[in-house]
C-alpha positions as CSV (number, residue, x, y, z in Angstrom):
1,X,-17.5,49.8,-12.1
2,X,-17.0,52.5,-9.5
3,X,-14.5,51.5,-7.0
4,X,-15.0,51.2,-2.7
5,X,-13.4,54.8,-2.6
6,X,-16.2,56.4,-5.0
7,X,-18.9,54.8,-3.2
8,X,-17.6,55.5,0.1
9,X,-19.5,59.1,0.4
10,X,-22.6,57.2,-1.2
11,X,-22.5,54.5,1.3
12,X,-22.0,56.8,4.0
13,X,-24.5,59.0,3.4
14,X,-27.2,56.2,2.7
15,X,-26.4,55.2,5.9
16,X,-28.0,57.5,7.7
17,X,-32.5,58.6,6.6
18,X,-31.5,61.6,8.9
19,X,-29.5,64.2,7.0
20,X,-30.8,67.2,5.3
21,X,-29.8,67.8,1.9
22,X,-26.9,70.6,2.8
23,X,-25.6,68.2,5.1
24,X,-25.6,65.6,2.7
25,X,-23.8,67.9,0.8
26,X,-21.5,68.9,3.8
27,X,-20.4,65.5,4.2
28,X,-19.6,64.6,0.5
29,X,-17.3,67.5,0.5
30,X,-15.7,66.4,3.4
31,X,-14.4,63.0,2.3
32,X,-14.2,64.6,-1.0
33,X,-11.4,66.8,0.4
34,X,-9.9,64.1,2.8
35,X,-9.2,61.4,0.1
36,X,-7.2,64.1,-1.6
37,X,-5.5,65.7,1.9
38,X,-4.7,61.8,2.1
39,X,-2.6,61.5,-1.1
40,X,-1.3,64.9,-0.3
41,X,0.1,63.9,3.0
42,X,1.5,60.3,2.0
43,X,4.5,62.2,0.1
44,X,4.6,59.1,-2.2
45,X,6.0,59.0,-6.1
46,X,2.5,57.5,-7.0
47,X,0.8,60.6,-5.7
48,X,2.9,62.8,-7.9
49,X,-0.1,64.4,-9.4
50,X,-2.7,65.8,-6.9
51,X,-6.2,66.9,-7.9
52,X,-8.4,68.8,-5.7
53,X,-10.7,70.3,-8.6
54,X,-14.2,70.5,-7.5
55,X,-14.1,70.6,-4.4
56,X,-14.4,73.7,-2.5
57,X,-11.3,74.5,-0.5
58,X,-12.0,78.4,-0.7
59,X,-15.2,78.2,1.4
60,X,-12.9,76.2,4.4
61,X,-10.1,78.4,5.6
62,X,-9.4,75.5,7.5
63,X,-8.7,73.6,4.8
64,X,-6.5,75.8,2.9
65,X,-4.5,75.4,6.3
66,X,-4.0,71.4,6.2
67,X,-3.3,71.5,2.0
68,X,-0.5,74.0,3.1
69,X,1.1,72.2,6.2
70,X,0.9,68.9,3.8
71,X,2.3,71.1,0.3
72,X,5.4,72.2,3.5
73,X,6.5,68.6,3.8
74,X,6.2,67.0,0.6
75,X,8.7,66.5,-1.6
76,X,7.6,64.4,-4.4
77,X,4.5,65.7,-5.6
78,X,5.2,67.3,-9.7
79,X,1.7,69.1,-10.5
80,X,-1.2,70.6,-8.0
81,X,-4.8,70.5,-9.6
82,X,-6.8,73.3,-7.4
83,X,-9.2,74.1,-10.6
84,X,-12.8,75.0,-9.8
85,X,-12.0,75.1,-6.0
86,X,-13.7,78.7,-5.3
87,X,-10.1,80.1,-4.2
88,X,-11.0,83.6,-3.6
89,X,-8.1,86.2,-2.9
90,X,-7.6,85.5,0.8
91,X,-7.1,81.6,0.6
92,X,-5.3,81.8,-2.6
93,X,-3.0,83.9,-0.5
94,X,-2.6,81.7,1.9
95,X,-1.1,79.2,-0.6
96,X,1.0,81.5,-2.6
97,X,2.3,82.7,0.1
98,X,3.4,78.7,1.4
99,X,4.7,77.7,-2.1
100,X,7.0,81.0,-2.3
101,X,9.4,78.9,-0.2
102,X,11.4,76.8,-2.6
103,X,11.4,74.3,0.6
104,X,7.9,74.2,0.1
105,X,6.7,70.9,-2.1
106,X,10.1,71.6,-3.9
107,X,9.3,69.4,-7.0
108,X,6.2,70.9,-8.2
109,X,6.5,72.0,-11.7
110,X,2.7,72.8,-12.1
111,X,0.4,75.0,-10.3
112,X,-3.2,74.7,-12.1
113,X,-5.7,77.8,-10.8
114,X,-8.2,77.7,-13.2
115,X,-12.0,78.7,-13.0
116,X,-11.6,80.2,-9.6
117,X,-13.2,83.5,-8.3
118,X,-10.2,85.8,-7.6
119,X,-9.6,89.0,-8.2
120,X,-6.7,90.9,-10.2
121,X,-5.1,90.7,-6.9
122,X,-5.0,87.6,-6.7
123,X,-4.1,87.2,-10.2
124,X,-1.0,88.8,-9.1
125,X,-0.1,87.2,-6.7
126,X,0.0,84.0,-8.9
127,X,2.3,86.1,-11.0
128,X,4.6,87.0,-8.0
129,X,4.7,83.3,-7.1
130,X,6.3,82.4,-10.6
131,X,8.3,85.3,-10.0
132,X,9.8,83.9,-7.0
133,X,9.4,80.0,-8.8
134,X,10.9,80.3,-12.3
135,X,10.6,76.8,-12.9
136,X,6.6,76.9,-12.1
137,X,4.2,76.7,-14.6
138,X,1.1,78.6,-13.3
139,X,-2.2,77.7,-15.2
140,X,-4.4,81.2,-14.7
141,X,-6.9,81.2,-17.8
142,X,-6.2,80.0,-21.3
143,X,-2.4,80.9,-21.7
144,X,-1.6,80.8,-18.6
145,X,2.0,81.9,-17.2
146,X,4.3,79.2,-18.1
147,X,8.2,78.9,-16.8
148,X,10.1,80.9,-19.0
149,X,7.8,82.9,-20.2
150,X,8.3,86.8,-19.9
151,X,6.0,88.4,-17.4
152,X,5.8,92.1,-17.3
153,X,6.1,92.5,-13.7
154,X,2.4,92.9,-12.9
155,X,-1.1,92.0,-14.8
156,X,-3.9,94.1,-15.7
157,X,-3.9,96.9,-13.2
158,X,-1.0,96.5,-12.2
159,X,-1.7,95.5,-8.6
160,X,1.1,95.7,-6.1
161,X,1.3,92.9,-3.3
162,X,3.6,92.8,-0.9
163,X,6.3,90.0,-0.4
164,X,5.1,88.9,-3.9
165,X,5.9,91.8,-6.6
166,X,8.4,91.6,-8.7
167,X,10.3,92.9,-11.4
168,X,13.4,91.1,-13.0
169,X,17.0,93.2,-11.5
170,X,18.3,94.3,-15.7
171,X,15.0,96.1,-15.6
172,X,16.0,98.4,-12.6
173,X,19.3,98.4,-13.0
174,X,21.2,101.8,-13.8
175,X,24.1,103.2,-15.5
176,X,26.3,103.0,-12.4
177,X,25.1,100.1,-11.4
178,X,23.0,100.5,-8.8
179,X,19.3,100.2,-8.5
180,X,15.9,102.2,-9.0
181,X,12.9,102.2,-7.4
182,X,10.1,99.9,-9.9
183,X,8.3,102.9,-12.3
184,X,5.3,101.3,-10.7
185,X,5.3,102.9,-7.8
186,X,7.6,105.8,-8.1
187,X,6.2,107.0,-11.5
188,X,7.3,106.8,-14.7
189,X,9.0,110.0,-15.1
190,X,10.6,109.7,-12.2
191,X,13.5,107.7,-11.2
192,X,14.1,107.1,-7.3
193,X,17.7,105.3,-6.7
194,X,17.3,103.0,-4.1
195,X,19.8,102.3,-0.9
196,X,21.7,99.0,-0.8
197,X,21.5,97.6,2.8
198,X,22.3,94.4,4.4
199,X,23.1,91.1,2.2
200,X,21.9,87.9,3.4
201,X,21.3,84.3,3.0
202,X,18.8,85.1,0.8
203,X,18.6,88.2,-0.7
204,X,20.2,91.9,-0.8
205,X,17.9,94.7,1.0
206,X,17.2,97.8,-1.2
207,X,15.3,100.8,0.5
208,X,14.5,104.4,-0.5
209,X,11.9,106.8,0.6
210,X,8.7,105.1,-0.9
211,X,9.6,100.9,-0.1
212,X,11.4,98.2,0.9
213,X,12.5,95.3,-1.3
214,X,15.1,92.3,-0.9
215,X,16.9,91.3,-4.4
216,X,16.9,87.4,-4.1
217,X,19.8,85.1,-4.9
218,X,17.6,82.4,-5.9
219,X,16.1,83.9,-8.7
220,X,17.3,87.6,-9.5
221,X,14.1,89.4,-9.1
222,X,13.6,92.5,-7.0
223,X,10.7,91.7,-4.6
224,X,8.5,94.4,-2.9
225,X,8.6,93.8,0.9
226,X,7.0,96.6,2.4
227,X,5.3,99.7,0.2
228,X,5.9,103.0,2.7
229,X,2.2,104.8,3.6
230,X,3.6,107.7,1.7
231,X,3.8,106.3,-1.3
232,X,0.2,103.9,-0.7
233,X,-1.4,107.1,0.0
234,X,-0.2,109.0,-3.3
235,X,-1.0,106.1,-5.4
236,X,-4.1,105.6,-3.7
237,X,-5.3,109.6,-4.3
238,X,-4.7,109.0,-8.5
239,X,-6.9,106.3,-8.7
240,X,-10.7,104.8,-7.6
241,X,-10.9,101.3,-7.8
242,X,-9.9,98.1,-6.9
243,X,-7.4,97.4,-4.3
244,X,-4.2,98.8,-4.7
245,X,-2.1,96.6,-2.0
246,X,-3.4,93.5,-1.3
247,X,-4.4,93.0,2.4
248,X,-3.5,96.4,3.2
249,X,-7.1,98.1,2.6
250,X,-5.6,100.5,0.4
251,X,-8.2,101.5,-2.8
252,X,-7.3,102.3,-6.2
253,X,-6.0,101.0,-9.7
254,X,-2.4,101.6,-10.5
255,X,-2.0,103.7,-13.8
């Protein structure tokens, strides 16, 4: 037998002779969303597992906004279902870009982003956020990136975002010890030894003439912060597709 909560949104709407069909809809979503947002907020071990799969956080900025202020002060929740949620690149960012903070729903071993419509930039940002997460098991497609496994830096086309990309320090490291610039974005052929700068709470700066990028304490990777126009525009001029730098309007698919 279905329980009060599942025929809440029945009851509700049977309620009222009045409503079209899309606002039928509307409101179905709507309590759909807030009986989850409600787990979500009430930080409780029994809520350890949160599923918002199915409904459709992507086409509600809004939202996106209230599951990340919730995700920022909860610390017991272990796995977050947002399968089938139409996350397209720019709300999927908005989450990465909340969960990169360890402070950030610090517990959560699984990240489930299945069956959503983003691109292979947002695809990389997932990747960044297991970059930054080691311990995060992000559910992409049929394998997956689980924690521990070994992630080449970037997917597919090798899409640069910034504050996300990153590539493990051994694999930039030189002779002398210092550090180059990813082969990414300075070429392969080339290599560009970046400047060590200021060393903070939570990470070392590197610089040179094509980025910026902070080597975290946490976890050890090298993390793009800032990709110079110079070196947008040259990678930009070699190629013709998708989007090079998330956000940034630059065009083109890194080869």
């Amino acid at each position: 037998n279905p329980s009060p909560i599942d025929e809440w949104p029945t009851a509700m709407i049977a309620a009222s002779t009045k409503l079209t069909p899309a606002q039928e809809k509307d409101i179905r979503e709507r309590v759909s969303f807030e009986i989850v947002l409600r787990q979500l907020k009430g930080n409780h071990t029994s809520f350890a597992e949160i599923k918002f799969s199915g409904v459709p956080l992507g086409t509600h900025l809004a939202w996106v906004a209230e599951v990340c202020d919730a995700l920022s002060a909860n610390t017991t929740i272990l796995s977050l279902n947002l399968a089938d949620t139409q996350l397209g690149d720019s709300p999927l960012q908005k989450i990465v870009v909340a969960l990169a903070s360890g402070a950030c729903a610090p517990q959560l071993k699984t990240l489930d982003l299945r069956s959503n419509p983003f691109s292979l930039a947002g695809e990389t940002m997932a990747q960044g956020l297991r970059k930054l997460r080691p311990k995060l098991t992000v559910l992409l497609g049929d394998l997956g990136c689980e924690a521990g496994a070994e992630i080449d830096g970037f997917v597919h086309d090798k899409m640069l975002v910034e504050g996300l990309s990153a590539w493990g320090a051994e694999t930039l490291r030189l002779d002398d010890g210092g550090m180059r610039c990813p082969a990414e974005i300075s070429g392969p052929s080339a290599v560009v030894k970046m400047d060590k700068g200021f060393s903070g709470a939570n990470g070392t700066k590197y610089t040179c003439e094509l980025g910026e990028f902070e080597l975290t304490h946490v976890t050890g990777s090298m993390v793009l912060k800032k990709l110079l126009p110079e070196a947008a525009l040259r990678l930009a001029c070699k190629t013709n597709s998708a989007p090079l730098l998330a956000g940034q309007g630059y065009h083109g698919t890194l080869v």
